[in-house]
C-alpha positions as CSV (number, residue, x, y, z in Angstrom):
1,X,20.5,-2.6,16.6
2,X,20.9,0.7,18.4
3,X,20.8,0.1,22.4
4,X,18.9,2.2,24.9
5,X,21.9,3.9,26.6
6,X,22.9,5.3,22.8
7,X,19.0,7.1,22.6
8,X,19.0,10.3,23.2
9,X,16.1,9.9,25.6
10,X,16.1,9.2,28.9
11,X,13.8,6.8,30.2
12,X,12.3,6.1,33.2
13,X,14.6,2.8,34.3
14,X,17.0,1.7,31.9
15,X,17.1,-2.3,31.2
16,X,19.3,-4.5,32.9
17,X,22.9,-4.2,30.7
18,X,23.7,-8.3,31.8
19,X,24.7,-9.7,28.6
20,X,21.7,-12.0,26.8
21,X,23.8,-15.5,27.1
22,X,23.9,-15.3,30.9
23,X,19.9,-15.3,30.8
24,X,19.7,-18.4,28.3
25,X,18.5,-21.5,29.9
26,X,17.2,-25.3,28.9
27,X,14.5,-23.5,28.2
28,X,13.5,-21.1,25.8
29,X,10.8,-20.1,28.2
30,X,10.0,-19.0,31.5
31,X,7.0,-19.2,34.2
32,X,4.3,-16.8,33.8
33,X,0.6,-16.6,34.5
34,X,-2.3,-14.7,34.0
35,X,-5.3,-15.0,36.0
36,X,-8.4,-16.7,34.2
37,X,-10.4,-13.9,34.7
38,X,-8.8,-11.5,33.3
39,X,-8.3,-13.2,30.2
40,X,-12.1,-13.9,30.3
41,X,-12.5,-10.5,30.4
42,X,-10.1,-8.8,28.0
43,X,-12.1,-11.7,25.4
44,X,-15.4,-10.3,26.2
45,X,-14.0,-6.6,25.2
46,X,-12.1,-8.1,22.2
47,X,-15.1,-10.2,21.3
48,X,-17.7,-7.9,21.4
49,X,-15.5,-5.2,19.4
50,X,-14.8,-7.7,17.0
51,X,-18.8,-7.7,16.5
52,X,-19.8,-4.3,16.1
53,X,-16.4,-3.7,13.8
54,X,-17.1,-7.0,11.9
55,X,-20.7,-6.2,10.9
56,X,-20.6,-2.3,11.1
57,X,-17.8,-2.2,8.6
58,X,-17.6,-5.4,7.1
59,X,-21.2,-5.6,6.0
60,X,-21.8,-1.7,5.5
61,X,-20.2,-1.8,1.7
62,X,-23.0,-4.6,1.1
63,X,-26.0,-2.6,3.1
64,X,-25.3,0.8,1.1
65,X,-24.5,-1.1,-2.0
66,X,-27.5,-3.6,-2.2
67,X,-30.2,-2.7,0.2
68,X,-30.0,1.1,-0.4
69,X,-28.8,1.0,-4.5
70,X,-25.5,3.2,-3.3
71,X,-23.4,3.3,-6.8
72,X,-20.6,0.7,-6.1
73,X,-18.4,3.6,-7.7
74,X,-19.5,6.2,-5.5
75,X,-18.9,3.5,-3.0
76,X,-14.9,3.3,-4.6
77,X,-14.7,7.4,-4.2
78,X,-16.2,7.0,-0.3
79,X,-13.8,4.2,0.4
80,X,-10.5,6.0,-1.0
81,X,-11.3,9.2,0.7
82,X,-12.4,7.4,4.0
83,X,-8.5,5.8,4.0
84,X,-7.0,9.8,4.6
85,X,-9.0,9.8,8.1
86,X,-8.8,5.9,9.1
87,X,-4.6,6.6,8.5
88,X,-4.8,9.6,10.6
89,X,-7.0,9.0,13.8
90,X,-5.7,6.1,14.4
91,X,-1.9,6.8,15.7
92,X,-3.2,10.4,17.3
93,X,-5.3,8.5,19.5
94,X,-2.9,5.5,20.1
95,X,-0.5,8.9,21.4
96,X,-3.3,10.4,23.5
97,X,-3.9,6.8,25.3
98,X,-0.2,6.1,25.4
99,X,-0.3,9.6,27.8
100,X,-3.5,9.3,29.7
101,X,-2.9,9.6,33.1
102,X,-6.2,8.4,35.6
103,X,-6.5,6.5,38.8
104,X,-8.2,3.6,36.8
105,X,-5.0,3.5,33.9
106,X,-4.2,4.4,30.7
107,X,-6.6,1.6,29.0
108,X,-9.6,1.0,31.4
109,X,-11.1,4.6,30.8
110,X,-11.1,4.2,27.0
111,X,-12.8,0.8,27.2
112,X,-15.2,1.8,30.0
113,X,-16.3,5.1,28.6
114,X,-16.3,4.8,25.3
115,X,-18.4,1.5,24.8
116,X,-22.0,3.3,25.1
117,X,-20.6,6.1,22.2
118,X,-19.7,3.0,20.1
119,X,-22.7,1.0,20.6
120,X,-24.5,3.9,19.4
121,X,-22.5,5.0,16.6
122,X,-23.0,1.2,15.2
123,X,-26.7,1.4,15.2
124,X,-26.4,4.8,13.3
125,X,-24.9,3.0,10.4
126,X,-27.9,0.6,10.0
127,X,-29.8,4.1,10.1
128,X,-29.3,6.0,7.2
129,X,-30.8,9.9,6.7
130,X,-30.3,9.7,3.1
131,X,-33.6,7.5,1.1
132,X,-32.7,4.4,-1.3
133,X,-31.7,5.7,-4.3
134,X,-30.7,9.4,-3.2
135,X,-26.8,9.0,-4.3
136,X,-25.7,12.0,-3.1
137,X,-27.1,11.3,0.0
138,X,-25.6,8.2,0.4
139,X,-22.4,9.2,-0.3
140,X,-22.4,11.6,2.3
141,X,-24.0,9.4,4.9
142,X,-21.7,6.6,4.3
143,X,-18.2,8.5,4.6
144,X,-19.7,10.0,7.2
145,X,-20.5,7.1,9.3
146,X,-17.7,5.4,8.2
147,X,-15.3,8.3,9.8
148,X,-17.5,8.4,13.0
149,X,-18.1,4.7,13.5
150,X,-14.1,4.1,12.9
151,X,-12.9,6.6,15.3
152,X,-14.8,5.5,18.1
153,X,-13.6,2.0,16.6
154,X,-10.3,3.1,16.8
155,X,-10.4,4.6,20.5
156,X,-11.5,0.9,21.5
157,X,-9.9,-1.5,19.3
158,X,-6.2,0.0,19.7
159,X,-6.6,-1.0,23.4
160,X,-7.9,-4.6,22.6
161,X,-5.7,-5.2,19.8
162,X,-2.4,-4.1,21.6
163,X,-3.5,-5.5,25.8
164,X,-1.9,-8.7,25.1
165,X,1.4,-7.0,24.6
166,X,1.0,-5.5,28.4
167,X,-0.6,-8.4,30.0
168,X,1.7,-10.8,29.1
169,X,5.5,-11.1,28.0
170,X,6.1,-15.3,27.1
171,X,4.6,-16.4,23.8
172,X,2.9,-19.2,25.9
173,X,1.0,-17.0,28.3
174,X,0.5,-14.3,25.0
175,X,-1.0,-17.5,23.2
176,X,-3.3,-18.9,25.8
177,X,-5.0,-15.4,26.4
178,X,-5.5,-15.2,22.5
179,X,-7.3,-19.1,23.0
180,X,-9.1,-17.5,25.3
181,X,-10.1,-14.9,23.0
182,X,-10.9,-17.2,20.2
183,X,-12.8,-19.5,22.5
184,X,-14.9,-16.2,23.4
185,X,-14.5,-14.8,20.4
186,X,-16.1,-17.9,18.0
187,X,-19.6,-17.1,18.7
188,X,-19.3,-13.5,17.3
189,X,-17.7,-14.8,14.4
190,X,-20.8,-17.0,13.8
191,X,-22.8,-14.0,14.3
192,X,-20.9,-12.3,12.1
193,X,-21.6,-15.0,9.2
194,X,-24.9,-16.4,10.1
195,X,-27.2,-13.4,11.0
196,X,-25.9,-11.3,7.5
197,X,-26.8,-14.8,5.3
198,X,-30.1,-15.4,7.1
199,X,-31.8,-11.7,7.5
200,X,-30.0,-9.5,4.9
201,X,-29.0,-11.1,2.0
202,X,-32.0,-12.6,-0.2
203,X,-35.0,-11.1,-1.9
204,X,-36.8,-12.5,1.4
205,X,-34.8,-10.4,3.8
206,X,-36.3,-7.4,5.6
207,X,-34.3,-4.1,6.5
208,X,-36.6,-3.4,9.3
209,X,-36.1,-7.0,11.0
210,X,-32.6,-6.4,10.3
211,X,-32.3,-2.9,12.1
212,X,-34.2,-4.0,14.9
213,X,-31.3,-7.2,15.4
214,X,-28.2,-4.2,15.2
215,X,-30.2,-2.1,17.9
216,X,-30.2,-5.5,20.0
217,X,-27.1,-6.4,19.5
218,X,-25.4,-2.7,20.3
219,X,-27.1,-2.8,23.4
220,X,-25.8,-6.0,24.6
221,X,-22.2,-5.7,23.3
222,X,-22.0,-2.4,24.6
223,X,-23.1,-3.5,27.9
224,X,-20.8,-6.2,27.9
225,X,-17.8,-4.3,26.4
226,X,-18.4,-1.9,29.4
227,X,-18.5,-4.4,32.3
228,X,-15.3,-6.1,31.2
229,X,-13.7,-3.3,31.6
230,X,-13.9,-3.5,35.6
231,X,-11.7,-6.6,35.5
232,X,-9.3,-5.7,32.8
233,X,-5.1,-6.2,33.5
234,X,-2.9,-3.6,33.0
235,X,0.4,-2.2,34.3
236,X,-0.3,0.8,36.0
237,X,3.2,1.9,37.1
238,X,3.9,2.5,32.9
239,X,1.7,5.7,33.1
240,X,4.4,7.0,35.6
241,X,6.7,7.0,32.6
242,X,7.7,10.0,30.9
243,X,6.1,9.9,27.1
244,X,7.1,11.0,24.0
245,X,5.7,13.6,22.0
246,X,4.2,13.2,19.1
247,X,7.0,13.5,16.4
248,X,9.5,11.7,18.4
249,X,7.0,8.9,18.9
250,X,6.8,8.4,15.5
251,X,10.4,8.7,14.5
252,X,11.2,6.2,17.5
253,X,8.4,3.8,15.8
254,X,9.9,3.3,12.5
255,X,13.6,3.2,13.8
256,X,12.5,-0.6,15.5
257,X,12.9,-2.4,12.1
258,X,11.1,-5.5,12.9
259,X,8.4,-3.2,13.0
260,X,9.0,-2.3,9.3
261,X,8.8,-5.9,8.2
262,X,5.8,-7.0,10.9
263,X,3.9,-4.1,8.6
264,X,4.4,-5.1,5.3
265,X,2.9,-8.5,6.3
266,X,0.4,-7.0,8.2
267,X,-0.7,-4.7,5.3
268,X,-1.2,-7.6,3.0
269,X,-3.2,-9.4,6.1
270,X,-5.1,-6.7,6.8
271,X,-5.9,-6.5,2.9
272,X,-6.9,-10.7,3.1
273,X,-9.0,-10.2,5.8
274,X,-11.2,-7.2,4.7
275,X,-12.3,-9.6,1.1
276,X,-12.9,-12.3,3.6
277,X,-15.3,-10.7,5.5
278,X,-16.5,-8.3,3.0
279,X,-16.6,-10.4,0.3
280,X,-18.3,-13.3,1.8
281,X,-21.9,-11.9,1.6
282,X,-21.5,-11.6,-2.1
283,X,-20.3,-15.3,-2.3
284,X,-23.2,-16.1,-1.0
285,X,-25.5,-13.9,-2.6
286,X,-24.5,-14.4,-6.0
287,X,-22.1,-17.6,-6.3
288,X,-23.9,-19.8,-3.9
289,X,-26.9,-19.0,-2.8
290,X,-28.0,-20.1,1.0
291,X,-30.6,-20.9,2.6
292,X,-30.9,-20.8,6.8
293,X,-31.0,-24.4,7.2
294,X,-29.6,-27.1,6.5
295,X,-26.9,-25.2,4.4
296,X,-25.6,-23.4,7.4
297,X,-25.2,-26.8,8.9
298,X,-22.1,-27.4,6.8
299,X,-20.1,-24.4,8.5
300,X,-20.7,-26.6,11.8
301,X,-17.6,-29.0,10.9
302,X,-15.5,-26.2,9.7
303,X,-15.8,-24.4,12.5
304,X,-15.5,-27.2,14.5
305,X,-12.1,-27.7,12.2
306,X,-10.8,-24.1,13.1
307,X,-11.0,-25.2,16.8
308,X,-9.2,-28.8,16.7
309,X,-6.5,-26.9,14.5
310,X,-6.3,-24.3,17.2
311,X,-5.7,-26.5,20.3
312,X,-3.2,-28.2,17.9
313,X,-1.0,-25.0,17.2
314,X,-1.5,-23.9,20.8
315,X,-0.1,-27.4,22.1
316,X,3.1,-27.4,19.6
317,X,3.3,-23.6,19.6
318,X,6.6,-23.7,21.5
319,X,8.1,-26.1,19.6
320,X,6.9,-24.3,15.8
321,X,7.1,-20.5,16.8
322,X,5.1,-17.6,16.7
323,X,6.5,-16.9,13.2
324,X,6.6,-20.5,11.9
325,X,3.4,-20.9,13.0
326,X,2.1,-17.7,11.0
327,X,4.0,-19.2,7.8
328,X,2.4,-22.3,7.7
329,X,-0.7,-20.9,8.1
330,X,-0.7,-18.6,5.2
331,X,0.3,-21.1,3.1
332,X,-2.1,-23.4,4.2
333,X,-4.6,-20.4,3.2
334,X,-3.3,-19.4,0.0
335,X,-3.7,-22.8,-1.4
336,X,-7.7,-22.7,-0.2
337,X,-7.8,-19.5,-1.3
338,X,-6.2,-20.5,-5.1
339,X,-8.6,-23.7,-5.2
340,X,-11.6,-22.5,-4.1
341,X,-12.5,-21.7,-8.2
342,X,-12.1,-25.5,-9.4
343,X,-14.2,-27.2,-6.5
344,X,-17.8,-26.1,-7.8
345,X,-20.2,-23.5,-6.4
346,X,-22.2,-25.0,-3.2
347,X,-20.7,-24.8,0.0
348,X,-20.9,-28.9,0.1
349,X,-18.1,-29.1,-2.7
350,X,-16.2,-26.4,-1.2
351,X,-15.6,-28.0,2.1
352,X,-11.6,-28.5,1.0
353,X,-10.7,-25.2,0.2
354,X,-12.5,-23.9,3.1
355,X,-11.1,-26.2,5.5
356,X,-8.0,-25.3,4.2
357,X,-8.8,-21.3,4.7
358,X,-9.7,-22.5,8.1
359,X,-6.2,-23.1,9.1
360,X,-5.2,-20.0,7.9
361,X,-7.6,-17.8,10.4
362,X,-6.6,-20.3,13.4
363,X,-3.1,-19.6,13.0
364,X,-3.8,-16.0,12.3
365,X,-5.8,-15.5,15.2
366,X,-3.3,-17.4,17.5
367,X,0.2,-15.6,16.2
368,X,-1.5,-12.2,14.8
369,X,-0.9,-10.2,18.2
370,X,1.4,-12.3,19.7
371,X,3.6,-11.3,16.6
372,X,2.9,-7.3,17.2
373,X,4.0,-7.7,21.0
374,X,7.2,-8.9,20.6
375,X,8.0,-5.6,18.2
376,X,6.8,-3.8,20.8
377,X,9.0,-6.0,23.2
378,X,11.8,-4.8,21.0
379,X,11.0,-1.4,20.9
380,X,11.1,-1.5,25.2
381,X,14.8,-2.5,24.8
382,X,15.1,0.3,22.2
383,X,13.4,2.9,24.2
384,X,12.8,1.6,27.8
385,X,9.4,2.7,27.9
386,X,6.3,0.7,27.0
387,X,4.2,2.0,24.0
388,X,1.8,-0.7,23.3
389,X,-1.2,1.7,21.9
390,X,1.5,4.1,20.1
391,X,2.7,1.1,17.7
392,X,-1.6,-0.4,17.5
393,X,-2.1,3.4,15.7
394,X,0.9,3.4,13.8
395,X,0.3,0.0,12.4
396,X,-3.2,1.2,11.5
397,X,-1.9,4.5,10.0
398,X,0.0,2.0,7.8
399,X,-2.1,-0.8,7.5
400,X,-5.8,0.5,7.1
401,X,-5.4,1.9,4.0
402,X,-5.5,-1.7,2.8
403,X,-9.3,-2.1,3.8
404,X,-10.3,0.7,1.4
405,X,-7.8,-0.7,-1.5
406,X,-8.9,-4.1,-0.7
407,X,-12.8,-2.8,-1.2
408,X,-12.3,-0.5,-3.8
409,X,-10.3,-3.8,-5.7
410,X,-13.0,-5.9,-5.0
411,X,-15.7,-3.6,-6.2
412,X,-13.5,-2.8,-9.6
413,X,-13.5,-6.5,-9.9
414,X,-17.5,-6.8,-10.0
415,X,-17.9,-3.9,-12.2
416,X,-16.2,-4.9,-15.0
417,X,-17.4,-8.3,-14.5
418,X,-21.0,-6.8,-15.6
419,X,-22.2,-5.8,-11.9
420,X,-26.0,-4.5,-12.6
421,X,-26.7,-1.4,-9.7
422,X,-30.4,-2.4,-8.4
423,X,-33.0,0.5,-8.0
424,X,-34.5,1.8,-5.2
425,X,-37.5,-0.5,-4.1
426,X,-37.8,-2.7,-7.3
427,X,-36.5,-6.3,-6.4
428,X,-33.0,-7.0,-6.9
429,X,-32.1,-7.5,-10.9
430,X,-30.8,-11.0,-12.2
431,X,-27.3,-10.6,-12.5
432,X,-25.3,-11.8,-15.5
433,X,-23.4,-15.3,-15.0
434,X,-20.2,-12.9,-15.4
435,X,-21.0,-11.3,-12.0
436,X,-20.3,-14.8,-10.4
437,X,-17.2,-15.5,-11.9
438,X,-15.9,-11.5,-11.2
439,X,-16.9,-12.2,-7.6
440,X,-15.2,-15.6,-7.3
441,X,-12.1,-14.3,-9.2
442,X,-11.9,-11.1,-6.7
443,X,-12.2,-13.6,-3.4
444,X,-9.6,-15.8,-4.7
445,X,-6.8,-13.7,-6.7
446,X,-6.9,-10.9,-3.9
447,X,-6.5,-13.0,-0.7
448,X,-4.0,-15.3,-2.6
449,X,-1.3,-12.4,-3.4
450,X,-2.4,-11.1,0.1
451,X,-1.0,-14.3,1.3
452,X,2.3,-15.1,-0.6
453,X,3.7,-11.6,0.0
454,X,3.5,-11.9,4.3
455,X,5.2,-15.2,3.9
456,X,8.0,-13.5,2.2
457,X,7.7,-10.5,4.3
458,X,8.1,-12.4,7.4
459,X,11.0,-14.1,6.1
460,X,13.1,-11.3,7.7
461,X,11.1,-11.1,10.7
462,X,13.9,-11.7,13.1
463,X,12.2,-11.4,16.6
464,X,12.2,-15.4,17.1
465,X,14.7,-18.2,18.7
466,X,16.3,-19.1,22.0
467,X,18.1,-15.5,21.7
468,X,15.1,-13.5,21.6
469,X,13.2,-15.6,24.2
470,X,16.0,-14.6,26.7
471,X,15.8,-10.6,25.8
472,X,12.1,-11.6,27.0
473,X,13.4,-12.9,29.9
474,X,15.2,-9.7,30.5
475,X,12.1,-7.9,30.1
476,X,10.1,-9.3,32.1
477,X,12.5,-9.3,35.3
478,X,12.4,-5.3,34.3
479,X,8.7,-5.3,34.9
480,X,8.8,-7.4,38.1
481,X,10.8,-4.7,39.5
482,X,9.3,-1.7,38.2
483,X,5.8,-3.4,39.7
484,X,7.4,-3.1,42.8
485,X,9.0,0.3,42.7
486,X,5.9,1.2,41.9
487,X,4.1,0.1,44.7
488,X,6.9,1.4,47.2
489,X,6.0,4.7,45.7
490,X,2.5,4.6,46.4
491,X,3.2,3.3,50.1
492,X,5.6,6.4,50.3
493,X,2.9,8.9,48.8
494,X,0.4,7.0,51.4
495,X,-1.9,5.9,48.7
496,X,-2.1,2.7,49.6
């Protein structure tokens, strides 16, 4: 591994040069805390993103597709040609933010400004100019708003996604403000399934009722995205260090190797995720049918499951490991995934497999980021600088890509399986018995490959052990004093 005093940059304080053994202890940790409140409130932003970006683009494919008859190949085309922005925004904006300079940060400005633009780009997508039926139209109107609702998306999430990196350093503390998050973060994720099964899928559903909810819910996430951003935690004496432009950002990037590996799991994940969420509706449109009540009764225990098997992995979560952790998890979802075509088509029978895909998200939720902040840990003792939003955009110039293959699979999957198209304001057509077994075969098959290949990606992930815990260690000494030669700086500049 190449050491900072052999880059050719020069950064801002160098890390301490004493030798990793003389920092390892009895323990593989050390004592750190971060204040309740500022957990609370970076799992309000990360929550209420993880709202609009759930619904806005995990339930737009089904909107367009469905409720507007948008040709699920025109849909395909919209999707591929959507992945050449999403890879580019992303890592130009994690740059820009990486350089902001402002009295309130580098992050706060971003979350605080740009929550009323996304609120309102959100409730454009539920809006379209084009009429049902006009497939020109809608092709233009959905890459459209899928490149406008995604950068502001982007301009937001890279902050939430990569925070924990710069609030935190131990895996503990990194853990415990992702339970927080999940705590928070639970009741979106019920919004995210419930609301989509009661008001928009079903011949009963209304698209008027259903507008009216987005407009609701914009304005309250977007309120509540902004006010979290008054009590957000980060360090402010990083935006005193010197950045990198943009080339040299990126070659510096792919030089930290973990990196390389965390990506090629991340890829697949991001891949899983996207059929999860995307695909979900059409499980439940066309495989299993629900109704409101009591059928949305039954995700009570298995949501009730994803929490008892997150307090479990956050209790042992020291003695497993972040990446051990991740592991089992994935295969724990792989096998729910892989069984989830023998165990019958109600949601009653299919309480194994889902259980089982239960673990999976708990232990991705809990080890996802925590994963992503050690590489950019690593990259610190590469670089000496922090770049938390540089690597969020790169892994999303590497990674998004996946969410339009992952659609544009899923969607080949139902066409050949027979998909009928519906017509503009005729009721939905009866779909051939195929269609359920193309939609089943697509949420199974995709997620499962998804899943094998990060387990053997993270195989080489080599950022974990008593070793690696004391270059944290090291790190986070480097922060205590740089938090304090920053504030002798301000006391010698008499702002404060």
């Amino acid at each position: 591994m190449r050491s900072i005093n052999e880059s050719k940059f020069e950064p801002t304080r160098l890390l301490p040069v004493t030798p990793v053994r003389e920092y390892m202890t009895d323990s593989a940790e050390f004592n750190e805390h971060i204040s309740a409140q500022s957990k609370l409130s970076y799992s309000i932003a990360n929550a209420t993103n993880g709202i609009l970006s759930g619904l806005g683009e995990g339930q737009i494919m089904f909107f367009y597709n469905v409720k507007y008859g948008m040709s699920p190949a025109l849909q395909g085309i919209a999707w591929l040609l959507f992945a050449i922005w999403n890879a580019l925004n992303d890592p130009l904006f994690g740059i820009i933010e990486e350089k902001t300079k402002s009295k309130l940060g580098r992050r706060v400005p971003w979350v605080r400004y740009g929550a009323p633009l996304y609120a309102i780009s959100f409730v454009f997508i539920w809006f379209p100019f084009a009429a049902p039926g006009d497939q020109v139209g809608l092709f233009v109107n959905f890459l459209v708003m899928l490149c406008i609702f995604d950068t502001l998306f982007s301009m937001i999430g890279l902050i939430t996604y990569s925070l924990p990196a710069e609030m935190a350093v131990t895996s503990k503390e990194r853990a415990s403000i992702m339970i927080y998050s999940t705590a928070v973060g639970i009741g979106g994720q019920m919004i995210g399934i419930i609301l989509p099964i009661a008001y928009l899928q079903g011949t009963g559903s209304s698209i008027p009722f259903w507008q009216l909810l987005m407009v609701i819910l914009a304005v309250g996430c977007g309120v509540a995205m902004y006010g979290s951003s008054y009590y957000l935690k980060e360090n402010k004496w990083a935006q005193r260090e010197e950045s990198f432009g943009f080339v040299d950002s990126l070659k510096e990037t792919i030089k930290n190797k973990p990196f390389l590996v965390f990506e090629t799991m991340n890829f697949a994940m991001q891949a899983c995720q996207t059929v999860l969420f995307s695909g979900i509706l059409y499980v439940f449109t066309f495989v299993m049918p629900l109704n409101l009540f009591p059928d949305v009764l039954y995700f009570v225990p298995i949501i009730g499951i994803l929490v008892v098997v997150i307090y479990f992995f956050n209790k042992y979560i020291n003695r497993i490991g972040i990446k051990h952790l991740f592991m089992y998890g994935c295969a724990a979802g792989a096998l729910g995934f892989g069984l989830l075509p023998f165990f019958g088509r109600s949601i009653a029978s299919q309480f194994i497999p889902l259980t089982l895909i239960m673990i999976w998200l708990a232990s991705y939720l809990l080890s996802g980021t925590p994963l992503m902040a050690d590489v950019i840990d690593n990259d610190e003792l590469l670089t000496g600088k922090r770049r938390e939003t540089t690597y969020a955009g790169v892994n999303a110039l590497i990674t998004k890509p996946s969410i339009s293959i992952a659609n544009w699979l899923f969607l080949g999957i139902l066409g050949i399986y027979g998909f009928i198209q519906s017509e503009p304001g005729q009721p939905n057509p009866v779909q051939p018995a195929s269609v359920g077994d193309g939609v089943v075969l697509a949420f199974s098959i995709i997620p499962v490959v998804c899943l094998v290949i990060s387990i053997v990606a993270m195989k080489y992930y080599n950022l974990d052990g008593p070793e690696w815990a004391a270059k944290k260690r090291m790190i986070q000494e480097t922060h205590i004093q740089k938090e304090k030669d920053f504030v002798e700086t301000l006391q010698r500049e008499g702002k404060i």
